[in-house]
N, C-alpha and C positions, 0 to 999 in steps of 0.2 A: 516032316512033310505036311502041307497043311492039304486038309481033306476038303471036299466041297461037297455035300449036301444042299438038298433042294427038300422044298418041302412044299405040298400042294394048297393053293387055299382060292381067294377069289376079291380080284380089287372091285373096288364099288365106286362109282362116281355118279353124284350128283351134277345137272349143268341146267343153266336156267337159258331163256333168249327173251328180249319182247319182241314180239311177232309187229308192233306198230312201228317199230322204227327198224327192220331188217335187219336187227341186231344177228351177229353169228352168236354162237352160244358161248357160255361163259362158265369156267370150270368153278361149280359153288363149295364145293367139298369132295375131299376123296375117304374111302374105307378099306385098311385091310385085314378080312373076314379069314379065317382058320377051314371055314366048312360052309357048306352050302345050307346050312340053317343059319349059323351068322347073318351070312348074304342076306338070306331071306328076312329074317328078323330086321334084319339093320335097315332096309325098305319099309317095312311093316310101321315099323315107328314111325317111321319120320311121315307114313301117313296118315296113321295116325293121329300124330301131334299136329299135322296143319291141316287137318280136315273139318276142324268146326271154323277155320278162319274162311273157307272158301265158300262160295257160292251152292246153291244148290247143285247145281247140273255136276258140276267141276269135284262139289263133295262127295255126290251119288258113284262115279268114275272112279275116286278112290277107295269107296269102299267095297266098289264092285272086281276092283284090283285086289285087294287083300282077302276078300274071301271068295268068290266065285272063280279066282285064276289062283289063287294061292297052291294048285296042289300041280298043278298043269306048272308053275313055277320052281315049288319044288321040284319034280321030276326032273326038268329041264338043267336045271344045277346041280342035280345028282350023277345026270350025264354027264355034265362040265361043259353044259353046254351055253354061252353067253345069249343072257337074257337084257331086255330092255322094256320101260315101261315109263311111258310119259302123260302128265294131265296140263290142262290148259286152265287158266283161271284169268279171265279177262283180256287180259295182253302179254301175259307171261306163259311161257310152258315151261315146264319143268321135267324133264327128262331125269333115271335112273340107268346107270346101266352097270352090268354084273359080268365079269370075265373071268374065267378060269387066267392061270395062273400055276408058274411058279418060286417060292420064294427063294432068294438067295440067303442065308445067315449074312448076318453083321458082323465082320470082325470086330473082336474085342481087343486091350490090349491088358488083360491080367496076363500076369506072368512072361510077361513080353518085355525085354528088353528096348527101350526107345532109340531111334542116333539121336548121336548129341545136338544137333542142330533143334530138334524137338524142345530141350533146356533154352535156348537161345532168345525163343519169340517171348516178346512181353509187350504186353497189350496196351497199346498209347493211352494216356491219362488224359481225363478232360479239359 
């Protein structure tokens, strides 16, 4: 009988938009985080890593995001409660956002017998 487990963690998506041309947003990357410190960290970085490319105002915003709300964020993801957190740098925003969640396992297929039609597909040659 195959069993289903879940297991709790937190998907992360980055989306960008340019605010000059009414762009909707645009899915830039996605994360999926084990625990609410992952979540957290995984934001942290990434502002991190692009906070000396940005402007003053825009840079101040991010690092006012990682340490002055870092612990109000924490908290928030402790609850499981989905958070969100966007800065603006010229004509782009850049939105973060953090959702509980739960995962499904992957079936594998060790020890599994295949059908035969599985043996049949062979993958067309150049």
């Amino acid at each position: 009988m195959l069993r289903t487990t879940t297991s709790p963690g937190f998907w992360c998506e980055c989306w960008t938009q340019n605010l000059d041309e009414q762009q909707t947003p645009t899915l830039f990357g996605s994360y999926d985080a084990n625990d609410a410190v992952e979540a957290n960290n995984w934001v942290a970085t990434i502002l991190r890593t692009i906070s000396p490319a940005l402007d003053t105002a825009s840079c101040a915003e991010a690092w006012e995001r990682l340490y002055d709300h870092r612990i109000d964020t924490r908290r928030a993801l402790l609850r499981r409660e989905s958070w969100t957190v966007s800065i603006t740098y010229v004509s782009t925003r850049i939105t973060w956002t953090v959702r509980p969640v739960l995962f499904l396992p992957i079936a594998h297929r060790q020890g599994a017998e295949l059908p035969m039609c599985a043996y049949d597909f062979k993958p067309p040659t150049p």
